[in-house]
mmCIF file as gemmi writes it, N, C-alpha and C atoms, coordinates in Angstrom:
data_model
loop_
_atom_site.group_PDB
_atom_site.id
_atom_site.type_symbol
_atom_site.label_atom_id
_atom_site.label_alt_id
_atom_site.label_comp_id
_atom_site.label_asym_id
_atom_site.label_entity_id
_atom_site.label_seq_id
_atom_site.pdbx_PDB_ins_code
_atom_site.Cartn_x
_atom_site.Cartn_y
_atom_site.Cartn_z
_atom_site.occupancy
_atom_site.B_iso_or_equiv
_atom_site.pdbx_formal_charge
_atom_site.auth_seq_id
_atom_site.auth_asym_id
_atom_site.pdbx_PDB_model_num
ATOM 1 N N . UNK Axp A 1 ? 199.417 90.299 72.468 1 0 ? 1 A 1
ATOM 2 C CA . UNK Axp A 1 ? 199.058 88.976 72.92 1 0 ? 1 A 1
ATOM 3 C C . UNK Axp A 1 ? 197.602 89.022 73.373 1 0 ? 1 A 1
ATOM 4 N N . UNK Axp A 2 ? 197.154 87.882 73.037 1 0 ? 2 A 1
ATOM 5 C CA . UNK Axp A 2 ? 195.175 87.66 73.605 1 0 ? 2 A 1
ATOM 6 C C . UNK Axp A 2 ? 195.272 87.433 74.577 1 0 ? 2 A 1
ATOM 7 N N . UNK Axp A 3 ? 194.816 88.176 75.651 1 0 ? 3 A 1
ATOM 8 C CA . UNK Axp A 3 ? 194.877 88.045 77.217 1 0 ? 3 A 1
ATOM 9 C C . UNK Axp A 3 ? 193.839 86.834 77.197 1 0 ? 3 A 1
ATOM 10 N N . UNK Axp A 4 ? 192.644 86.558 76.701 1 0 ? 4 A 1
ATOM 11 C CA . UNK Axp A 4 ? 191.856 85.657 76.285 1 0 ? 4 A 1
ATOM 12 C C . UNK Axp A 4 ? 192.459 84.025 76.502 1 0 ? 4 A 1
ATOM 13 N N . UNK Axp A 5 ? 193.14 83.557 75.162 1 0 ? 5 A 1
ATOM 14 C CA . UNK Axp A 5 ? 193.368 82.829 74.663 1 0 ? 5 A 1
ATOM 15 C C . UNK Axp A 5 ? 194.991 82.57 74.87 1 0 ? 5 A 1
ATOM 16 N N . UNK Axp A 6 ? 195.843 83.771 75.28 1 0 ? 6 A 1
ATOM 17 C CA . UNK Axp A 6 ? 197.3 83.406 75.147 1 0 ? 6 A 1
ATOM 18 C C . UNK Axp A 6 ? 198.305 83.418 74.433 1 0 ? 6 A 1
ATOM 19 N N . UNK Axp A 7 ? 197.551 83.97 73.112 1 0 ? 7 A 1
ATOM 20 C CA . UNK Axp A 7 ? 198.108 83.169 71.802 1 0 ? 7 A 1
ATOM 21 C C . UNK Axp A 7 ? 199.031 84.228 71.147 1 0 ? 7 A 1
ATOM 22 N N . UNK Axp A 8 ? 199.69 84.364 70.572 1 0 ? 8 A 1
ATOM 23 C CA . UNK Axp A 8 ? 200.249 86.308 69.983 1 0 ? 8 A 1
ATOM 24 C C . UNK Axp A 8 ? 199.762 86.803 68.924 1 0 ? 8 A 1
ATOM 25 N N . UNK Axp A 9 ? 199.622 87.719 68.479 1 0 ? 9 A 1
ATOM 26 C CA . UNK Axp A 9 ? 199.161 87.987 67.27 1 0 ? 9 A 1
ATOM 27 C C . UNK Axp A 9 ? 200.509 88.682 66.816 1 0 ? 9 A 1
ATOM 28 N N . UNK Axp A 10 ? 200.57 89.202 65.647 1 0 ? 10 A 1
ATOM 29 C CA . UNK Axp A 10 ? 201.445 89.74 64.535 1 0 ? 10 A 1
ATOM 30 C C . UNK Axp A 10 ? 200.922 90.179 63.516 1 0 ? 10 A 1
ATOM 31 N N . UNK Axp A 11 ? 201.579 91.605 63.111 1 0 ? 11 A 1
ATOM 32 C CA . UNK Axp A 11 ? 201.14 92.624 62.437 1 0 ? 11 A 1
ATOM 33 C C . UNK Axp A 11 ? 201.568 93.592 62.008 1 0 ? 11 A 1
ATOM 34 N N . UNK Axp A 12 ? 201.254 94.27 60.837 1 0 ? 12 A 1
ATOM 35 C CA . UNK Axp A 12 ? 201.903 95.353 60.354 1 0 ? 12 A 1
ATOM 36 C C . UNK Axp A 12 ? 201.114 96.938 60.063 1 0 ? 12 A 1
ATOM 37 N N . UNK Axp A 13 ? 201.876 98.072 61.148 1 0 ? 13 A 1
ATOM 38 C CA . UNK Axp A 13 ? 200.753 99.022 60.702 1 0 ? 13 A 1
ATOM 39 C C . UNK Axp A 13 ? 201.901 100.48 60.903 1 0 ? 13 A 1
ATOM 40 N N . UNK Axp A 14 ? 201.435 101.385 60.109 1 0 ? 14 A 1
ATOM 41 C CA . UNK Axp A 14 ? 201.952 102.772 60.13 1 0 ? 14 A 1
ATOM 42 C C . UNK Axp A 14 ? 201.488 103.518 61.417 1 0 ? 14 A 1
ATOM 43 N N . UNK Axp A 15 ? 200.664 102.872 62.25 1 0 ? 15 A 1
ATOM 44 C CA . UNK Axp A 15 ? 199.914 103.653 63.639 1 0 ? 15 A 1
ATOM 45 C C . UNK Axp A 15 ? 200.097 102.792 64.318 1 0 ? 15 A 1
ATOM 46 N N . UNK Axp A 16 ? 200.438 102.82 65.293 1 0 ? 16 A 1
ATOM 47 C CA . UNK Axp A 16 ? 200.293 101.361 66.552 1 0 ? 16 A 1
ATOM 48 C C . UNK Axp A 16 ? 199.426 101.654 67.146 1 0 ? 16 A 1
ATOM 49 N N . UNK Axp A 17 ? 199.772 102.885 67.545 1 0 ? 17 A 1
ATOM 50 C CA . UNK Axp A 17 ? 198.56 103.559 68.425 1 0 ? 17 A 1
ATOM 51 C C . UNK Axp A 17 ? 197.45 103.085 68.106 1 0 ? 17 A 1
ATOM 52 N N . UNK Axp A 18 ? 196.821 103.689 66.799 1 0 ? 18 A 1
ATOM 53 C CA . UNK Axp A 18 ? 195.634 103.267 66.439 1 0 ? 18 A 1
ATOM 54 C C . UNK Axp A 18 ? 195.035 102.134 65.902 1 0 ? 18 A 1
ATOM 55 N N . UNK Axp A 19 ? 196.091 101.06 65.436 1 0 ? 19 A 1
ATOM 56 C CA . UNK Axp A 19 ? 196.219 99.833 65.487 1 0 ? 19 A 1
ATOM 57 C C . UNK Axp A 19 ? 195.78 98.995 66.717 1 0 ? 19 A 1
ATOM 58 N N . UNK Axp A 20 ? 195.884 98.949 67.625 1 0 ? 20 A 1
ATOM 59 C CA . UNK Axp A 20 ? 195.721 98.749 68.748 1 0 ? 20 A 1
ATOM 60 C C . UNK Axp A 20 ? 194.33 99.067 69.452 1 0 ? 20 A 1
ATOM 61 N N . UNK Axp A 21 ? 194.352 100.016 69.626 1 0 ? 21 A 1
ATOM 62 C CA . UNK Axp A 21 ? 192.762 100.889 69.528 1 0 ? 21 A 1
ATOM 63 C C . UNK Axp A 21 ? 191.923 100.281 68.687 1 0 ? 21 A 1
ATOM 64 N N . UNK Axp A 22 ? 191.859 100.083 67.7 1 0 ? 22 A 1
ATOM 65 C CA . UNK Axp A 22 ? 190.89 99.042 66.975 1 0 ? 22 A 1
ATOM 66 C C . UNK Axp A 22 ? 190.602 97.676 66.765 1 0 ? 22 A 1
ATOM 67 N N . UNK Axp A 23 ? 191.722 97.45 66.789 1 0 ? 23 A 1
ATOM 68 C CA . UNK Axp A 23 ? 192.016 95.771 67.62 1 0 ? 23 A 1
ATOM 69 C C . UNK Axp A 23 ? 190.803 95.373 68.712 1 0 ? 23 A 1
ATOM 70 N N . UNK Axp A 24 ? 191.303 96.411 69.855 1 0 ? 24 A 1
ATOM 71 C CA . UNK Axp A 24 ? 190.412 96.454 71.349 1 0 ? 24 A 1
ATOM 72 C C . UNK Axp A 24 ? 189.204 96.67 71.468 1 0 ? 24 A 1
ATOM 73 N N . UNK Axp A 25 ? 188.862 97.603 70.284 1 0 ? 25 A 1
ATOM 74 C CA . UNK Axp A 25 ? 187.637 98.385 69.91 1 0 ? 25 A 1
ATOM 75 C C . UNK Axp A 25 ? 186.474 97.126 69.199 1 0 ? 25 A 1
ATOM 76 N N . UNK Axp A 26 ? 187.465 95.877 68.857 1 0 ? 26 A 1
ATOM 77 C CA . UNK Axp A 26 ? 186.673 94.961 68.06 1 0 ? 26 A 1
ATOM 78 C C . UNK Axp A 26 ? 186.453 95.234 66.5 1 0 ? 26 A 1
ATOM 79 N N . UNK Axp A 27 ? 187.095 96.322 65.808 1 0 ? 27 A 1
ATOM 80 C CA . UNK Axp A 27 ? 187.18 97.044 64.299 1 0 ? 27 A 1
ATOM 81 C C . UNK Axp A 27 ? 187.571 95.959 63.567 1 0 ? 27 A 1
ATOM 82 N N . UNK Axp A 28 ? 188.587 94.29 63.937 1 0 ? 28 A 1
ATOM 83 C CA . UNK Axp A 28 ? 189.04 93.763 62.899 1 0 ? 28 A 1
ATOM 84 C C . UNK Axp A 28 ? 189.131 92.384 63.462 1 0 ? 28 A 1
ATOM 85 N N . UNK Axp A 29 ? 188.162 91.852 62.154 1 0 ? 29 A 1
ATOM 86 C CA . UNK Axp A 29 ? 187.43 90.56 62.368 1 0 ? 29 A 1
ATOM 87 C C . UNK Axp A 29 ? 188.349 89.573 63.062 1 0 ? 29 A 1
ATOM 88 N N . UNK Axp A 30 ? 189.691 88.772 62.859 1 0 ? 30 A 1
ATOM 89 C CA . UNK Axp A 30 ? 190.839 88.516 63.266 1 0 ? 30 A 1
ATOM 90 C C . UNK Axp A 30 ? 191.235 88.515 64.43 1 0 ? 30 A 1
ATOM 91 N N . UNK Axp A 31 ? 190.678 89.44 65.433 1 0 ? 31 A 1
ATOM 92 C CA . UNK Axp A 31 ? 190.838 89.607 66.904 1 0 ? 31 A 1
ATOM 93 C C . UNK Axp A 31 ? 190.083 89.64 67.404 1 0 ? 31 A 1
ATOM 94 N N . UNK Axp A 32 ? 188.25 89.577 67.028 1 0 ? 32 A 1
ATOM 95 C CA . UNK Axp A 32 ? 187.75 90.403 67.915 1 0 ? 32 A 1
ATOM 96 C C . UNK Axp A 32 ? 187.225 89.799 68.36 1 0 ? 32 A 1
ATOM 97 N N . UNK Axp A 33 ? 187.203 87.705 68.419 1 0 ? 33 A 1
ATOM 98 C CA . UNK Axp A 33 ? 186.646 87.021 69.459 1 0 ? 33 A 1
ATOM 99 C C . UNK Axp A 33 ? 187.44 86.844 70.76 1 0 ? 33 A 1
ATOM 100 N N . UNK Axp A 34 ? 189.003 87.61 70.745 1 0 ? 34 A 1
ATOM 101 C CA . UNK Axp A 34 ? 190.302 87.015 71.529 1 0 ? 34 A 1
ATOM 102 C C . UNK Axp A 34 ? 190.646 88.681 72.32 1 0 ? 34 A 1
ATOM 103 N N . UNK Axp A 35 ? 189.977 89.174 72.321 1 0 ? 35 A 1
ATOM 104 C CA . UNK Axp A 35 ? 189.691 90.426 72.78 1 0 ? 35 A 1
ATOM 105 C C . UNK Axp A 35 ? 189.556 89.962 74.231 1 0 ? 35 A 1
ATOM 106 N N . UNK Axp A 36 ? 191.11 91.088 75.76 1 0 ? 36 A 1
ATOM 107 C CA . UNK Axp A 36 ? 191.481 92.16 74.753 1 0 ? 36 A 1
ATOM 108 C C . UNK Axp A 36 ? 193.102 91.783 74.555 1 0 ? 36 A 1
ATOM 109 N N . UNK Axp A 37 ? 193.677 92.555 73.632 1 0 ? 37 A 1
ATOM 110 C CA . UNK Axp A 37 ? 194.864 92.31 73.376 1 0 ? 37 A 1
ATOM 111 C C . UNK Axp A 37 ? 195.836 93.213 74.204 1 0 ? 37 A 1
ATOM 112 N N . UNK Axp A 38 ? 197.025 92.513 74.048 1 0 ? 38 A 1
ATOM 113 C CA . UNK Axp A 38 ? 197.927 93.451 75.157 1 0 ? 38 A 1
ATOM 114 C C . UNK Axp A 38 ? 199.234 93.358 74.238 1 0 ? 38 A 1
ATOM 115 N N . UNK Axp A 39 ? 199.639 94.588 73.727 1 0 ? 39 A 1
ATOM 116 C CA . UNK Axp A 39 ? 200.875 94.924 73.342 1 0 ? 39 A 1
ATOM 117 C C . UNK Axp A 39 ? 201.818 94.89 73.909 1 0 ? 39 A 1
ATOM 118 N N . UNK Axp A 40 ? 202.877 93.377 73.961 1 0 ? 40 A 1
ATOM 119 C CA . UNK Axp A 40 ? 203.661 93.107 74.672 1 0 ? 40 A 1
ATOM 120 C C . UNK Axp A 40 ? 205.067 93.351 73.908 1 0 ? 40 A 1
ATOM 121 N N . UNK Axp A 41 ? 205.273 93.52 73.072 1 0 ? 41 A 1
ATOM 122 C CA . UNK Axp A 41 ? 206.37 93.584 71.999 1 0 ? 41 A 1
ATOM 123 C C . UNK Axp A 41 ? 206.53 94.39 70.45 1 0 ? 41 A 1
ATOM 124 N N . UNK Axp A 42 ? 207.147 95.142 70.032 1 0 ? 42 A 1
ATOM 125 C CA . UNK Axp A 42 ? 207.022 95.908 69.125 1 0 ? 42 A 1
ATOM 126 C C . UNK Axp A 42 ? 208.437 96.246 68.498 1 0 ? 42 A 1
ATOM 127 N N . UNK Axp A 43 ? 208.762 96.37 67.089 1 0 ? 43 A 1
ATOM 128 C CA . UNK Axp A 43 ? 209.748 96.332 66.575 1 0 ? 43 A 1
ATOM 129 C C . UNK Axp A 43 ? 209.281 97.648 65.591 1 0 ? 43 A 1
ATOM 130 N N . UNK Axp A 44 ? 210.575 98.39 65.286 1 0 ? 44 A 1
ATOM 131 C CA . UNK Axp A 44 ? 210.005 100.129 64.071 1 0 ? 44 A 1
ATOM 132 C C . UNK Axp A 44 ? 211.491 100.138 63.07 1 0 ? 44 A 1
ATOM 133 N N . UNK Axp A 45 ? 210.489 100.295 62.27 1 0 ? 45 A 1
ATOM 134 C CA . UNK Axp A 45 ? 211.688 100.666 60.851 1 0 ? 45 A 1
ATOM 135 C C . UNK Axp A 45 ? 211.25 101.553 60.053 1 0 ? 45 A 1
ATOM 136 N N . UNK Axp A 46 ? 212.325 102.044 59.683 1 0 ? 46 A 1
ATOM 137 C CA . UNK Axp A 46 ? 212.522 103.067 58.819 1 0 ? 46 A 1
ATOM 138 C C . UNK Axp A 46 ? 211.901 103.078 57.558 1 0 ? 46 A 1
ATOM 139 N N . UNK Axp A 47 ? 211.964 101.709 57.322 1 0 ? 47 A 1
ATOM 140 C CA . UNK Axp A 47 ? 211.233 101.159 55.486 1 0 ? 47 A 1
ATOM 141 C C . UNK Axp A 47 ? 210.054 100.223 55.295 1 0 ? 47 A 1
ATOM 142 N N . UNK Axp A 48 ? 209.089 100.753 55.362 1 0 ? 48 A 1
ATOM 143 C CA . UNK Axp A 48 ? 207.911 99.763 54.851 1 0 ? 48 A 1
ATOM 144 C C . UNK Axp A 48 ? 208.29 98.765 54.637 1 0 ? 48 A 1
ATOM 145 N N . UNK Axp A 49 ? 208.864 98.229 53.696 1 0 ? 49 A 1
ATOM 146 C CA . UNK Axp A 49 ? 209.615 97.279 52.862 1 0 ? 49 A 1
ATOM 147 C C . UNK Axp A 49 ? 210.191 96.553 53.983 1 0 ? 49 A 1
ATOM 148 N N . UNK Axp A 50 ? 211.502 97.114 54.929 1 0 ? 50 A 1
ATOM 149 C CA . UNK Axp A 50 ? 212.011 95.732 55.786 1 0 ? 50 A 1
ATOM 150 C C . UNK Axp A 50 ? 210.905 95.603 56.734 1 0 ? 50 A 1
ATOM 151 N N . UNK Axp A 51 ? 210.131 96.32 57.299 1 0 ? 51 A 1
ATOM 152 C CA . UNK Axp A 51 ? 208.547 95.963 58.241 1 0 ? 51 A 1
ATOM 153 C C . UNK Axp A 51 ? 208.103 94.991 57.667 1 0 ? 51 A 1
ATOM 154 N N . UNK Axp A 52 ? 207.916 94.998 56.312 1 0 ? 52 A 1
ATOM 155 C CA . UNK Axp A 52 ? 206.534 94.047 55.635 1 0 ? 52 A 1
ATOM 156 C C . UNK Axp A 52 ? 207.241 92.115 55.369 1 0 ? 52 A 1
ATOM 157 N N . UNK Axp A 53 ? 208.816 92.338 55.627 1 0 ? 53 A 1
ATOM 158 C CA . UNK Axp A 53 ? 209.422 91.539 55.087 1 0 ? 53 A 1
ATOM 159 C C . UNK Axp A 53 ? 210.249 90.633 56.892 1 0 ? 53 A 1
ATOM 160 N N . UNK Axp A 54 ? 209.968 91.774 57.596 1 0 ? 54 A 1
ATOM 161 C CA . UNK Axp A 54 ? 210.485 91.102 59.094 1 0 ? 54 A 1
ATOM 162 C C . UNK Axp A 54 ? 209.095 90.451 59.704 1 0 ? 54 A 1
ATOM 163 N N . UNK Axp A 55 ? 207.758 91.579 59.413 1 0 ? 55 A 1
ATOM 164 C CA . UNK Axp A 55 ? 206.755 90.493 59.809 1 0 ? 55 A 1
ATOM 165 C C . UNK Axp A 55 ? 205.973 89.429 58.902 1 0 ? 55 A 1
ATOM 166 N N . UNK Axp A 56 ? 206.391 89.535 57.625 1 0 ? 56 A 1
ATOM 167 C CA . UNK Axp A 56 ? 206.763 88.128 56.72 1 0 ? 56 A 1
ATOM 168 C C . UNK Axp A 56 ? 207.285 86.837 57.7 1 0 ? 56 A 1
ATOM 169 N N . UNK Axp A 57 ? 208.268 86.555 58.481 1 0 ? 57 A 1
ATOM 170 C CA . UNK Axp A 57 ? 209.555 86.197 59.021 1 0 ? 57 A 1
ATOM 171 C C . UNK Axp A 57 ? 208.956 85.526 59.961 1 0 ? 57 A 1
ATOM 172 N N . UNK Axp A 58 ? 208.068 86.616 60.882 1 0 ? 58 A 1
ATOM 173 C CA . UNK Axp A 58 ? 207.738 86.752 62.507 1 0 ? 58 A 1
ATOM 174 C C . UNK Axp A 58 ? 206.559 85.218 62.252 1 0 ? 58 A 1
ATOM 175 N N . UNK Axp A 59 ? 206.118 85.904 61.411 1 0 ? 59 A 1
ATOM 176 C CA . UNK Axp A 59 ? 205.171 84.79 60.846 1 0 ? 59 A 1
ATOM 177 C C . UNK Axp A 59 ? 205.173 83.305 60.186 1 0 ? 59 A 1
ATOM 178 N N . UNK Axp A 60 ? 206.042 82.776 60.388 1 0 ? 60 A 1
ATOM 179 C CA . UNK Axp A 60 ? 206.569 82.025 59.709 1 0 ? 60 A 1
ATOM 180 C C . UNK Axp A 60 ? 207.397 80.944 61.535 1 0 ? 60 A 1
ATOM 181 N N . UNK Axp A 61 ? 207.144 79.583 60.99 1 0 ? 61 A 1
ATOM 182 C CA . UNK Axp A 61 ? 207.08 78.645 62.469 1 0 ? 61 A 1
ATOM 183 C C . UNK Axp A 61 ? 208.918 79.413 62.97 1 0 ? 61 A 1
ATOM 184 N N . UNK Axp A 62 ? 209.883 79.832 62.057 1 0 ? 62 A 1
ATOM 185 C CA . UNK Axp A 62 ? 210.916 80.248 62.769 1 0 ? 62 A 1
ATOM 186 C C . UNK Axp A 62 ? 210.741 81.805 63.4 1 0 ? 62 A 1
ATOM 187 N N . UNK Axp A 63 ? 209.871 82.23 62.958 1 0 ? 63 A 1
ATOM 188 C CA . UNK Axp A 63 ? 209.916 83.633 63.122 1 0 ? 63 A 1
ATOM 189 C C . UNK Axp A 63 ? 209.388 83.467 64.486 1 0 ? 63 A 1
ATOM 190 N N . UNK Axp A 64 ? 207.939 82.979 64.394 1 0 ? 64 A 1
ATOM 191 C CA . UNK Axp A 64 ? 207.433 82.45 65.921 1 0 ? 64 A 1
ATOM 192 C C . UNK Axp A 64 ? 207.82 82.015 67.003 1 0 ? 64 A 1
ATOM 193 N N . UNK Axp A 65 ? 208.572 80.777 66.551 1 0 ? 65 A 1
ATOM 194 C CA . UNK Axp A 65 ? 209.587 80.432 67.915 1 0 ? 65 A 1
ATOM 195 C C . UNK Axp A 65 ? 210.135 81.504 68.453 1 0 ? 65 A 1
ATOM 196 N N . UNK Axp A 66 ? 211.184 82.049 67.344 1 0 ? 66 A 1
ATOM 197 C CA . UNK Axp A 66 ? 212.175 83.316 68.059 1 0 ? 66 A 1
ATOM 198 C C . UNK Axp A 66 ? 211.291 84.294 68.652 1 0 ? 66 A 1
ATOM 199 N N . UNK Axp A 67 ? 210.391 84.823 68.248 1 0 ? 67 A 1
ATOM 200 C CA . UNK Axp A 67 ? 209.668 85.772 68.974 1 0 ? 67 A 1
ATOM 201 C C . UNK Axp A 67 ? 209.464 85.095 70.547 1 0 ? 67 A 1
ATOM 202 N N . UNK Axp A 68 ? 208.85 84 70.21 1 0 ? 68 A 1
ATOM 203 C CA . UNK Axp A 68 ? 208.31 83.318 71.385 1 0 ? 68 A 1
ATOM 204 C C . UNK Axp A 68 ? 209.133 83.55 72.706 1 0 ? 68 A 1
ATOM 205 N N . UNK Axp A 69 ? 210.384 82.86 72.389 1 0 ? 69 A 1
ATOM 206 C CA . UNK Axp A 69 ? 211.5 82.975 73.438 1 0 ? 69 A 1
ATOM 207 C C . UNK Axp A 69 ? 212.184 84.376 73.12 1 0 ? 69 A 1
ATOM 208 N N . UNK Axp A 70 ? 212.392 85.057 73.021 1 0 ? 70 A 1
ATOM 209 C CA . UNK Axp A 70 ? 212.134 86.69 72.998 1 0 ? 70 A 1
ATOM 210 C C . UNK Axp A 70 ? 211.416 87.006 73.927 1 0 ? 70 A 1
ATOM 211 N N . UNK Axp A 71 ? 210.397 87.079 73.688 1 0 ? 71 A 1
ATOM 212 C CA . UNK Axp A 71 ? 209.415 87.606 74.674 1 0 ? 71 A 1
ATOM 213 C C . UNK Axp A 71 ? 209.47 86.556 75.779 1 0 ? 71 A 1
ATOM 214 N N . UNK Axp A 72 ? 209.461 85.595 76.34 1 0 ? 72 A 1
ATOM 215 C CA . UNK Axp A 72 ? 209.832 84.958 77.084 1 0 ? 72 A 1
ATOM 216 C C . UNK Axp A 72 ? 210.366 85.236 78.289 1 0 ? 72 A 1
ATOM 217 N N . UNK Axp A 73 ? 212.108 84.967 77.29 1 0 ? 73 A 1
ATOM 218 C CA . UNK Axp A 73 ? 213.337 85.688 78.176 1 0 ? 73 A 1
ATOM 219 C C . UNK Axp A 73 ? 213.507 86.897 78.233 1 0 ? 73 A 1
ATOM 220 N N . UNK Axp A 74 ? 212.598 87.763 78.008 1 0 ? 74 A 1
ATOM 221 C CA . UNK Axp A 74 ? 212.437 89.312 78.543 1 0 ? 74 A 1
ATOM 222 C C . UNK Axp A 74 ? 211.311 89.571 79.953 1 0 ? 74 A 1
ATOM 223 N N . UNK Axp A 75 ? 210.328 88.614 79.59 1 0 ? 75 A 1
ATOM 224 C CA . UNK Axp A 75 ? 208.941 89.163 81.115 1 0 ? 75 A 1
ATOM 225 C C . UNK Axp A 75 ? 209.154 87.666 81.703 1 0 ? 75 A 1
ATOM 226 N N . UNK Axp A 76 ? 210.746 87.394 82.125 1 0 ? 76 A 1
ATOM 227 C CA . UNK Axp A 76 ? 210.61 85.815 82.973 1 0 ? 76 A 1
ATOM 228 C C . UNK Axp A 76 ? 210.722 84.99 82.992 1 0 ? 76 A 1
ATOM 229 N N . UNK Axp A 77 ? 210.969 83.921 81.882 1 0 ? 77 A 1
ATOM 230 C CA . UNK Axp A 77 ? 210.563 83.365 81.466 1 0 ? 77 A 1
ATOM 231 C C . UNK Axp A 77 ? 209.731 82.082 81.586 1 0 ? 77 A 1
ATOM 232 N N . UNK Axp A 78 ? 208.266 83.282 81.225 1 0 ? 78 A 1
ATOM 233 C CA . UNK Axp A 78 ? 207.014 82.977 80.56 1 0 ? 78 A 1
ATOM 234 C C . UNK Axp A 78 ? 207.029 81.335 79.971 1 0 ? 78 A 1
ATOM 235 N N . UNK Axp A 79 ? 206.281 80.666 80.048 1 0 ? 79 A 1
ATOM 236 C CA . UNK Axp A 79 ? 206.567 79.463 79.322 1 0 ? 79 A 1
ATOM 237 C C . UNK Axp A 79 ? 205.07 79.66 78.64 1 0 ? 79 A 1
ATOM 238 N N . UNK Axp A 80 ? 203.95 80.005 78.918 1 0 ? 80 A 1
ATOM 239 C CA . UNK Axp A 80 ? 202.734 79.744 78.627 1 0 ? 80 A 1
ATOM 240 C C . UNK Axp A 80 ? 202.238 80.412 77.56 1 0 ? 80 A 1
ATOM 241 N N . UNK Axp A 81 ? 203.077 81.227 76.623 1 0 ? 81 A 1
ATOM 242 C CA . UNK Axp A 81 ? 202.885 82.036 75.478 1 0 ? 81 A 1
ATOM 243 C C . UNK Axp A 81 ? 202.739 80.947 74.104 1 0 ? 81 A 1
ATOM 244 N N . UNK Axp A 82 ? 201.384 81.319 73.881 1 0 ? 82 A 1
ATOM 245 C CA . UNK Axp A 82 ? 200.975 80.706 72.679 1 0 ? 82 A 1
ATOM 246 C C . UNK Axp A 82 ? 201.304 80.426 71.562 1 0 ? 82 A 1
């Protein structure tokens, strides 16, 4: 999430770690006016394939909502998530 702006981002990477790290670092054009980001939520699979196809999903106005209230009703519920 853009501590910035509020807003969530969504994404797909084989490193989070270093995903993240470059994000913060300003490495990818996409984030780096909403800098910094805060890794509030994270999902891991086994198959490239269902990753590329759940954050297909996440992305998408249903995928969003559900995330939304997800994350929500986990830290409180947050109402002010972007």
């Amino acid at each position: 999430m853009s501590q910035r702006d509020n807003k969530q981002y969504t994404g797909f990477s084989k490193n989070l770690k270093r995903r993240i790290e470059a994000h913060n670092n300003g490495l990818n054009e996409s984030t780096k006016s909403r800098l910094p980001l805060k890794l509030i939520y994270y999902e891991a699979y086994l198959s490239e394939k269902d990753a590329r196809k759940r954050e297909k999903f996440l992305k998408s106005g249903k995928g969003r909502e559900l995330i939304r209230k997800q994350i929500a009703d986990s830290i409180g519920g947050c109402s002010s998530i972007g």
